[in-house]
ZAMARGU-4260 file (C-alpha; in steps of 0.2 Angstrom, whole numbers, plus 5000, padded with zeros to 4 digits):
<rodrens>
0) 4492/5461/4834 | 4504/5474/4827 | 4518/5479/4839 | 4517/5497/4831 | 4502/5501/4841
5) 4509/5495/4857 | 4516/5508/4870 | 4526/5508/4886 | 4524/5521/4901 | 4538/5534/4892
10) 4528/5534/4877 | 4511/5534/4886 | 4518/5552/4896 | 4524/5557/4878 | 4509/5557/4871
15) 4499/5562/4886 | 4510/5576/4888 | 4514/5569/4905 | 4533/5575/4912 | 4539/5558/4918
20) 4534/5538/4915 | 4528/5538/4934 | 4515/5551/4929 | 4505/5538/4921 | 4504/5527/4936
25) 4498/5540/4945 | 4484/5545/4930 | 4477/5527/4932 | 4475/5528/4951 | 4467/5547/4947
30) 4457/5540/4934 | 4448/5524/4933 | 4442/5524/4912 | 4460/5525/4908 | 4463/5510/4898
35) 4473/5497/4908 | 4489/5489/4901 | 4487/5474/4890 | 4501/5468/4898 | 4509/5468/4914
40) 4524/5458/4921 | 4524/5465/4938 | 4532/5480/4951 | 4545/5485/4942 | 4544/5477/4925
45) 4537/5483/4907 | 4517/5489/4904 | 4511/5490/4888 | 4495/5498/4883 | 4486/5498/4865
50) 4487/5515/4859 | 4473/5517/4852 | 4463/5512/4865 | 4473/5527/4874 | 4468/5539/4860
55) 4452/5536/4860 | 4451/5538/4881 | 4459/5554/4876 | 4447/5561/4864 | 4433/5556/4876
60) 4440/5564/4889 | 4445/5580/4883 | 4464/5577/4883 | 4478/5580/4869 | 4483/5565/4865
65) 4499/5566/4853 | 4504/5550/4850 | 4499/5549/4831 | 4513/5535/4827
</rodrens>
């Protein structure tokens, strides 16, 4: 896997145009297609999400996604 299409929650709200890391927590609780982190360590911990997978939730939802990288 390249690492360059992994994201963490400050990059997710970045490119979801989100104001603060928390945000994204509460996107997932708000909206249950929003892809889910490949990888979480726990409360507290890093998430990591495939961004891709992210952009393409985006574009099928109908919300700016600009995360390019």
């Amino acid at each position: 896997m390249e690492t360059d299409l992994l994201v963490d929650a400050h990059e997710v709200a970045r490119c979801l145009g989100l104001g603060h890391p928390n945000s994204v927590s509460t996107y997932q609780r708000r909206y249950a297609d929003m892809p889910r982190p490949i990888l979480d360590l726990g409360r507290g911990r890093p998430r990591l999400w495939l961004r891709p997978e992210l952009a393409a939730w985006a574009d099928a939802s109908g919300r700016r996604f600009a995360g390019a990288g």
